[in-house]
Each structure stands twice: as structure tokens, then as C-alpha cells.
N, C-alpha and C positions, 0 to 999 in steps of 0.2 A: 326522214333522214335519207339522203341519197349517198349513196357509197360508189367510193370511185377506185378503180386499182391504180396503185400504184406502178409507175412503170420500172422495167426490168431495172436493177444495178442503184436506185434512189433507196437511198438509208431510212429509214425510220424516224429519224429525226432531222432530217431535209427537207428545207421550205422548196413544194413543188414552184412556185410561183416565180422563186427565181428561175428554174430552166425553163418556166414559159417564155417569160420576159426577155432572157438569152439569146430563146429562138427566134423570137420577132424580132429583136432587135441585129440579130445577124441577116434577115430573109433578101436585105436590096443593099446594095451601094447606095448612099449618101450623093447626092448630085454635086457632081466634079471631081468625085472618088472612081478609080478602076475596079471593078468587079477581081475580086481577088476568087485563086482557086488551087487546089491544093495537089500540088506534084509532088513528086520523091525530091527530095534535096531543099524542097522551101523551108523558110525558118515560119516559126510558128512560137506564138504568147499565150499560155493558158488564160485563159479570163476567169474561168471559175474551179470550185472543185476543192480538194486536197492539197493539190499543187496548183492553186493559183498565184499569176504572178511568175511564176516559171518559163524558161525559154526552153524549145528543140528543135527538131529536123525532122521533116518526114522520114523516112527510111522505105517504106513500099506505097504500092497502091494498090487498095483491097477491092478497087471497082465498088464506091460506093457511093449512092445517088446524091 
């Protein structure tokens, strides 16, 4: 049995696989798509979570890679 940790803030009953799959699936633009990136004031669609399906607005930038 291999044991894996769970990552920070993933609930106990959250399938890890969906935020693998999130991740890859966000890593590139799509050929003929612009490479999108995330400033104060852009609007933004949850795709997953709690509040998925949701719309907002950046508000800062925390300097995040």
C-alpha cells in the first residue's frame, strides 16, 4: 500500500484526480487560442470547486508563479 499526502486545503472526500486533470488541462493554450494571464481587473469563470460555474474579478496580484 503506498500512501500519498494529500495536498494542502483538498477535503476528504474530493476526488484528487479531478485537480490533476484541471492542471494539465490548463498547462498550454490550445493552437489558435492566446495564452491568457491573470491581472487585477480580468474577469475570471470558476471551472471547479464549491463555486463552480461562478464569475469574478481579480482584485490584486499576489506575485504568483
Amino acid at each position: 500500500m503506498e500512501v500519498k499526502l494529500r495536498p494542502k486545503g483538498l477535503g476528504l472526500g474530493a476526488d484528487r484526480t479531478v485537480l490533476e486533470n484541471a492542471a494539465k488541462a490548463m498547462t498550454k493554450p490550445k493552437e489558435g487560442e492566446e495564452e491568457l494571464k491573470v491581472i487585477v481587473g480580468a474577469s475570471v469563470q470558476l471551472l471547479s470547486g464549491k463555486h463552480q460555474g461562478l464569475y469574478g474579478q481579480v482584485n490584486s496580484n499576489m506575485n504568483c508563479p
